[in-house]
N, C-alpha and C positions, 0 to 999 in steps of 0.2 A: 525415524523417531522425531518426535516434534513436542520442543520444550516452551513451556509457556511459563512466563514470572512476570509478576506486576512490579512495576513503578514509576514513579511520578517523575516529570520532567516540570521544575516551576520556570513557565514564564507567565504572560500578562495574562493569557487566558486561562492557566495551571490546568489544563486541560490532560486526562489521565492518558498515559501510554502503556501496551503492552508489550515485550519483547519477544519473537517469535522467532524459535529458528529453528530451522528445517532442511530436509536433504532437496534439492534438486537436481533434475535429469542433466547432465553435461550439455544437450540439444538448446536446454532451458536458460541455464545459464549463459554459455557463449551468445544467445541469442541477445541475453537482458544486456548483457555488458558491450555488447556492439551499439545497439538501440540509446545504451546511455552516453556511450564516448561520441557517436553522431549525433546529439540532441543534450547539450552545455545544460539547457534548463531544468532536465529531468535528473534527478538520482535514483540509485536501487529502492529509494525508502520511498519516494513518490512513487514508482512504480508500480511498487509490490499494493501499496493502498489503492491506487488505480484501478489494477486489473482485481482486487479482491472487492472493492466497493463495485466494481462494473457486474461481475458474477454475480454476489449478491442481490443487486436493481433487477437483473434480467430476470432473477432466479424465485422473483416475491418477495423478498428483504422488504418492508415498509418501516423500517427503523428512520427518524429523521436523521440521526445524525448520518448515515451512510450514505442517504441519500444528498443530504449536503458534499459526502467528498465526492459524491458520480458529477455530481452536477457543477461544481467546480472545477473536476478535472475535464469537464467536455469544453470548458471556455478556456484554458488555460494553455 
């Protein structure tokens, strides 16, 4: 099942968010949550926008913003 609801998070950019949540494979998880405890700078929430803006780019997405987070996360 996958529950989607809008809302806004105001900071300087007030840039819109949406809340996503979803069932995960246990393989998946244990994997994110190793991946995050050895790597301080990543969180599940960078993560998850990561590998979804990266699917997207490969995938034909030409939306700018998405293409802003692919391209931010390959320098970061």
């Amino acid at each position: 099942m996958i529950e989607v609801t809008s809302g806004k998070k105001f900071t300087k950019s007030s840039k819109r968010q949406v809340v996503l949540e979803t069932e995960l494979s246990e393989t998946l998880y244990s994997s994110m949550k190793k991946f995050v405890l050895r790597n301080p700078s990543w969180d599940q929430y960078k993560l998850i926008n990561s590998a979804l803006a990266t699917f997207l780019v490969q995938n034909g997405c030409d939306d700018r913003s998405v293409n802003e987070i692919y391209i931010n996360q390959l320098f970061s």
